[in-house]
PALODO-916999 format. One record per residue (C-alpha): residue number from 1; residue in three letters; x, y, z. Coordinates in pm, whole numbers, plus 50000, padded with zeros to 5 digits. Layout:
PALODO-916999
(NUM,ALA,(X,Y,Z)) ...
//
This chain:
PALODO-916999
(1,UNK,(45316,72147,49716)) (2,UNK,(44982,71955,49561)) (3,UNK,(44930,72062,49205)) (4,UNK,(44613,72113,49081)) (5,UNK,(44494,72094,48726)) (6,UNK,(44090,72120,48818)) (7,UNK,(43928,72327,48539)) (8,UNK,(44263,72522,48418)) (9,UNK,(44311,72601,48044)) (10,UNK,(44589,72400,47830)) (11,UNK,(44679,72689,47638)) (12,UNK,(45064,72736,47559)) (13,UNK,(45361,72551,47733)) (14,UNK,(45481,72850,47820)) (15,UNK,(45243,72937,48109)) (16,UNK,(45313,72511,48227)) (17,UNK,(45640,72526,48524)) (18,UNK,(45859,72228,48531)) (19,UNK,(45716,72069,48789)) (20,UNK,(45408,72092,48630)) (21,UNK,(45531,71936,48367)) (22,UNK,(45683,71659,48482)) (23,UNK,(45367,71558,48743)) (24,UNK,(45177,71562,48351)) (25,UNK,(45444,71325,48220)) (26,UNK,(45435,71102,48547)) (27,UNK,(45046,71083,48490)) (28,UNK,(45095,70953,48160)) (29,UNK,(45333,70683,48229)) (30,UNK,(45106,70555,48510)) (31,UNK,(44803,70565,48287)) (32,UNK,(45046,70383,48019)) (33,UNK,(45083,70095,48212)) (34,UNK,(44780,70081,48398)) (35,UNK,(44447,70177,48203)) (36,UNK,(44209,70355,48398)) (37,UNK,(43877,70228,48189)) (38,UNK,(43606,70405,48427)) (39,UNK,(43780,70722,48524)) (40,UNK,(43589,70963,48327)) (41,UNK,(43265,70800,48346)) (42,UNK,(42987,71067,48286)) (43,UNK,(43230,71305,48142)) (44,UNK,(43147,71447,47769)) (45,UNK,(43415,71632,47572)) (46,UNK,(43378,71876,47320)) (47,UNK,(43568,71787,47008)) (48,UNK,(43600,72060,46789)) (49,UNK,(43815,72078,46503)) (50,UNK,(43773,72386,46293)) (51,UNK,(44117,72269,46119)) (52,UNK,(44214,71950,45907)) (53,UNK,(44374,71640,46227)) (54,UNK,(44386,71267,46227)) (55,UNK,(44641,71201,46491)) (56,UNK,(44558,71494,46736)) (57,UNK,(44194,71526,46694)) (58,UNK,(44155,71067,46694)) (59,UNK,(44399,71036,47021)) (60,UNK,(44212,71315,47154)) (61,UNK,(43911,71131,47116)) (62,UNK,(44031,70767,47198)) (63,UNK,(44177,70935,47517)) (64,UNK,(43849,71011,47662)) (65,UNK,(43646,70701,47486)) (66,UNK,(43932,70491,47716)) (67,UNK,(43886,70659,48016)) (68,UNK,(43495,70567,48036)) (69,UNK,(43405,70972,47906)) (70,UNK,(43191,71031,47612)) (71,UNK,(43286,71255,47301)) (72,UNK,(43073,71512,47076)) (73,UNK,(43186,71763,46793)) (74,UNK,(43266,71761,46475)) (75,UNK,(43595,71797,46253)) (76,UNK,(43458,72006,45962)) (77,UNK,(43387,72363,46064)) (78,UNK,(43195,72347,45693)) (79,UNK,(42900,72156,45906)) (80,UNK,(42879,72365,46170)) (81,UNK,(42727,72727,46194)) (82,UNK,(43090,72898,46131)) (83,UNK,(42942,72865,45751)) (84,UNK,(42636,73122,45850)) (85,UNK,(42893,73364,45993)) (86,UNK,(42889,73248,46389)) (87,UNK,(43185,73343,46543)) (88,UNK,(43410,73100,46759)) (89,UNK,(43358,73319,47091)) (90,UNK,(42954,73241,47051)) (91,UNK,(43024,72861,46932)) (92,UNK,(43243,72772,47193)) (93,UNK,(42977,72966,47497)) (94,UNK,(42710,72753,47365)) (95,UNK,(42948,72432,47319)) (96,UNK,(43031,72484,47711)) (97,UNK,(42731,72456,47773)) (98,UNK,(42700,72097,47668)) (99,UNK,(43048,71949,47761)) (100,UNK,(43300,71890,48035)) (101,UNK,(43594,72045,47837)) (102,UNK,(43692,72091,47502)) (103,UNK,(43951,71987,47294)) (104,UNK,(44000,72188,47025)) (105,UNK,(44227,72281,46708)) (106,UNK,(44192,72604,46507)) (107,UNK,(44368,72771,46196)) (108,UNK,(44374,73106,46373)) (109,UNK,(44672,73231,46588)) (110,UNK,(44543,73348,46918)) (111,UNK,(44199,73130,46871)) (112,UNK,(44207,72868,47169)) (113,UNK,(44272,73173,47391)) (114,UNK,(43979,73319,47263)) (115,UNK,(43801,73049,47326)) (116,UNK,(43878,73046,47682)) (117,UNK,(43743,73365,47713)) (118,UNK,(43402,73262,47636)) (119,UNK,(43371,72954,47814)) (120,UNK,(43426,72860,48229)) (121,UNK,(43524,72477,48101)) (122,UNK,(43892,72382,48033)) (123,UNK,(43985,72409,47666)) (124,UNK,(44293,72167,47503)) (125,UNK,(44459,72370,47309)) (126,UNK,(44525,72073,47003)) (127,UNK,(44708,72367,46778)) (128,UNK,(44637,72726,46676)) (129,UNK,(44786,72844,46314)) (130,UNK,(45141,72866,46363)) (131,UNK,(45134,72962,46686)) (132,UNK,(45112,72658,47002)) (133,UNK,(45080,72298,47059)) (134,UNK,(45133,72276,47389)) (135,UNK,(44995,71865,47375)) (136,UNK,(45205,71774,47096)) (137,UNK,(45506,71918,47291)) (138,UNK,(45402,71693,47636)) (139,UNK,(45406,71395,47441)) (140,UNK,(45722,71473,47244)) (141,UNK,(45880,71514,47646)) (142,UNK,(45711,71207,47747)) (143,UNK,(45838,71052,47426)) (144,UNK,(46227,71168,47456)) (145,UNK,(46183,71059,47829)) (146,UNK,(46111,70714,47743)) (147,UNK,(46342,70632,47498)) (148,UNK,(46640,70828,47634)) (149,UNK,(46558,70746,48002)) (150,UNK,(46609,71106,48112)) (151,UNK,(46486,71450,47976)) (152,UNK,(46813,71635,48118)) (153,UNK,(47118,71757,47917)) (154,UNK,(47036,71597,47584)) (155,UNK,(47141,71723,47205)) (156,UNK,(46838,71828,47031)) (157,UNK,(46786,71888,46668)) (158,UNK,(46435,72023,46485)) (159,UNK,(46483,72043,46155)) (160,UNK,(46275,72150,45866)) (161,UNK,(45985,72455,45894)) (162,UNK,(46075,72599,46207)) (163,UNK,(45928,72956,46084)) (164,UNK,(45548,72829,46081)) (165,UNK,(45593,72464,46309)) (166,UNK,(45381,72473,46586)) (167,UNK,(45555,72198,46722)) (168,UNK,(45889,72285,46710)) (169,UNK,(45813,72631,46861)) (170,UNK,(45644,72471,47166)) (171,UNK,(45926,72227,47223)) (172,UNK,(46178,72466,47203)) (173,UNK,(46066,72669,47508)) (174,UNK,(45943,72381,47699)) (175,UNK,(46312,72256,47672)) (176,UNK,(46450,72557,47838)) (177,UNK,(46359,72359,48148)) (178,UNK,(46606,72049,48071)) (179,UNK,(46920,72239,48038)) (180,UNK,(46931,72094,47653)) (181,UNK,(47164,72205,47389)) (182,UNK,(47003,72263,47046)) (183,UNK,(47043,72261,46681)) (184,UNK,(46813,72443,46460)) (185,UNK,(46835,72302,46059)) (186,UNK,(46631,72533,45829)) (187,UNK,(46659,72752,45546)) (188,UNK,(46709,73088,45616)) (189,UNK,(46334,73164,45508)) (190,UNK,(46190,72941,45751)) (191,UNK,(46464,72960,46052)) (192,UNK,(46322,72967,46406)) (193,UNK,(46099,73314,46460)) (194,UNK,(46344,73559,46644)) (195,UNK,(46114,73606,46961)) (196,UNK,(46164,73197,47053)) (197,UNK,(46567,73320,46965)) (198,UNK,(46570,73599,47202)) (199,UNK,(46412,73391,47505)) (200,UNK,(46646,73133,47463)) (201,UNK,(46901,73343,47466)) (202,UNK,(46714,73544,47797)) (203,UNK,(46714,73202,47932)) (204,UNK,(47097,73110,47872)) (205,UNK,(47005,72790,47668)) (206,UNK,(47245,72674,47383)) (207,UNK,(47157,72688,47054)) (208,UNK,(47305,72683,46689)) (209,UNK,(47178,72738,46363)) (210,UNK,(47244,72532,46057)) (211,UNK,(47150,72455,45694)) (212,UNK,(47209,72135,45617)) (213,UNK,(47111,71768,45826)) (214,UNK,(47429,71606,45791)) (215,UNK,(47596,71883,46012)) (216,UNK,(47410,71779,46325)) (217,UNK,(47304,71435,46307)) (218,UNK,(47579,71235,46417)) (219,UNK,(47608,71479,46727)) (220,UNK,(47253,71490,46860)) (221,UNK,(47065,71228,47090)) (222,UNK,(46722,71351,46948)) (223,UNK,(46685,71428,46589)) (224,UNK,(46291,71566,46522)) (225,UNK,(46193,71605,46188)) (226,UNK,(45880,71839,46037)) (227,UNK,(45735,71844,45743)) (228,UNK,(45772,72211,45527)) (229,UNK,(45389,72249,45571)) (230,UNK,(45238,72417,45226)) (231,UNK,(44928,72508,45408)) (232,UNK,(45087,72816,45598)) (233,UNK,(45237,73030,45285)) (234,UNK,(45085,73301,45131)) (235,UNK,(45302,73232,44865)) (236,UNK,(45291,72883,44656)) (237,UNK,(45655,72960,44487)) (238,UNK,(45807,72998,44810)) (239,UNK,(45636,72675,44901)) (240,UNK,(45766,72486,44578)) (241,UNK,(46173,72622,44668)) (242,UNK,(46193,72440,44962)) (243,UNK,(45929,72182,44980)) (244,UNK,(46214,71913,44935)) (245,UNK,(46488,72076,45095)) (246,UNK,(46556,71859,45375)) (247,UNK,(46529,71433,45330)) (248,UNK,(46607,71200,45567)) (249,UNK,(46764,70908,45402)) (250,UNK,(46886,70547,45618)) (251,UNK,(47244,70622,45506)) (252,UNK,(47290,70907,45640)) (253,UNK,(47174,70781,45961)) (254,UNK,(47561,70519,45995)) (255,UNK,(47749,70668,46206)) (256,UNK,(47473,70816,46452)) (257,UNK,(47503,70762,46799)) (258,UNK,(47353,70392,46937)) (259,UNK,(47076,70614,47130)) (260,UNK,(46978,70877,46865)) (261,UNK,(46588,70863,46776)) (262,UNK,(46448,71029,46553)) (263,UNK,(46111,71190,46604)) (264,UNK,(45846,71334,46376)) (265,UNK,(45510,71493,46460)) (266,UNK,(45314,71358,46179)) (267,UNK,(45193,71346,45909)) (268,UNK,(45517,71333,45701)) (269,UNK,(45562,71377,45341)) (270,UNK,(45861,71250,45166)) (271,UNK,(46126,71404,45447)) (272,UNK,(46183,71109,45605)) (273,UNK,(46230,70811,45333)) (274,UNK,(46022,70450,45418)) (275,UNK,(46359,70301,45486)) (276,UNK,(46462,70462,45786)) (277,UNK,(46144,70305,45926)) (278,UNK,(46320,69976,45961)) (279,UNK,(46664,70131,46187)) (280,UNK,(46634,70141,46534)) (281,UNK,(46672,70517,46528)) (282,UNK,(46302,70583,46429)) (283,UNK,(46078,70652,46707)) (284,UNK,(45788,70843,46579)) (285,UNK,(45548,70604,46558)) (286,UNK,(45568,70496,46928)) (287,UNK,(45552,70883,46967)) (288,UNK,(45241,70919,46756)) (289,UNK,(45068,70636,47042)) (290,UNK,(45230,70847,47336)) (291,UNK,(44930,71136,47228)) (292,UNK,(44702,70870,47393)) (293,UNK,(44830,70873,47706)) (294,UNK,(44977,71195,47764)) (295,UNK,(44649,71334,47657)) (296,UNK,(44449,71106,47901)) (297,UNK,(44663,71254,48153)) (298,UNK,(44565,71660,48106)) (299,UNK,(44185,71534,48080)) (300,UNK,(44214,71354,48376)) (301,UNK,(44363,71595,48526)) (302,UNK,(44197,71920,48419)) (303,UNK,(43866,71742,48526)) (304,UNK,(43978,71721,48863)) (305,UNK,(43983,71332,48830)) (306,UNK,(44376,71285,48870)) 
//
């Protein structure tokens, strides 16, 4: 059956089947090795960040610059009429107006769907509070595709703020497709919420819960790191307890397996030290580049070009 992407909302992974997934990720490789310069010609994107980005919001934009589109937006909401009280379902109605499709992040839970509400042309969901980021989690697939040369049956650990991490909450049900086995490292405080728990339990998918990096990493074939993100708590105290709670040092990393990589949404702090840069376990920057191409394939495709 033909899949079709034309004009469809990239809201959570959730509402994305395998398949679906998978003809994204196949996109993406193609597009990897062979650039499609003109595709998007006469195409103008909407990019509007209402929330702090570099790698998101400049691959987002580099994505459709590459593909012969044009971009607009902005990525302070402080110059834009959210300062005289607009709301976000009027800004994005008029912004639809003036674009192809939008690409947008928001601090908000629940925003990007709002968006979609108010507008007939595809939004990118690029992240929304601590809620989805359903692009970050296609290129961290595309990512553990290419450097494990399958997506099927791996070890998995996400370690760090799994409470309030987008990313890790996105990958975690996307992976219910791939028959993985996970690990979940975190303080108690910021463990995985209990609703991604209970459908991966629903779904049958194996999963453990730990406290401490050294318990999983010379078991797991993917080992993705996050940052404890200080923007999302109400409280700065709790922040300051476990800000450094989990480093990753080179040493630690000895007696991994030969194929472990470790991955790491960006931007990181001081949880992953500068020398396990130079092992042939890290893999994030190559992942950071994958948000190029993955995210050339869902424009492509949501404006019916792929």
């Amino acid at each position: 059956m033909a899949l079709n992407f034309k004009g469809r909302d990239i809201i959570s992974i959730s509402e994305l089947t395998k398949p679906e997934m998978l003809h994204i990720l196949k996109i993406a490789r193609e597009l990897k090795q062979k650039p499609q310069p003109k595709l998007l010609e006469n195409k103008v994107m909407g990019s509007c960040f209402f929330e702090p980005s570099t790698r998101t919001r400049l691959s987002f934009e580099t994505a459709m610059n590459r593909l012969g589109g044009k971009v607009v937006g902005f990525a302070d909401p402080g110059v834009t009429s959210a300062k005289k009280g607009e709301t976000l379902y009027d800004a994005i109605k008029i912004i639809g107006q003036y674009v192809d499709v939008v690409a947008m992040r928001h601090p908000i839970e629940g925003a990007a769907r709002r968006a979609s509400e108010a507008t007939d042309k595809p939004i990118l969901n690029g992240g929304d509070g601590a809620n989805q980021h359903p692009t970050q989690t296609l290129l961290d697939l595309f990512t553990i595709q290419e450097c494990q040369k399958k997506l099927e049956g791996l070890e998995i650990a996400l370690v760090g703020d799994l409470k309030y991490g987008r990313t890790t909450h996105s990958l975690a049900q996307a992976l219910v497709h791939f028959n993985a086995k996970l690990y979940f490292v975190a303080p108690d405080n910021l463990q995985m919420p209990e609703y991604i728990c209970d459908e991966l339990k629903a779904k049958k998918v194996k999963f453990s819960l730990h406290k401490k990096i050294e318990e999983v990493v010379n078991k797991v074939d993917i080992l993705y790191m996050t940052r404890i993100q200080g923007e999302r708590f109400a409280d700065p105290m709790e922040y300051e307890r476990v800000k450094n709670v989990f480093i990753l040092k080179a040493k630690m990393l000895d007696k991994a397996k030969p194929n472990l990589r470790i991955m790491h949404p960006l931007p990181r702090v001081n949880e992953i030290t500068t020398d396990v840069d130079a092992t042939k376990h890290a893999y994030y920057f190559e992942q950071a580049e994958n948000g190029l191409y993955v995210r050339q394939a869902l424009l492509g495709l949501v404006l019916g070009k792929l």
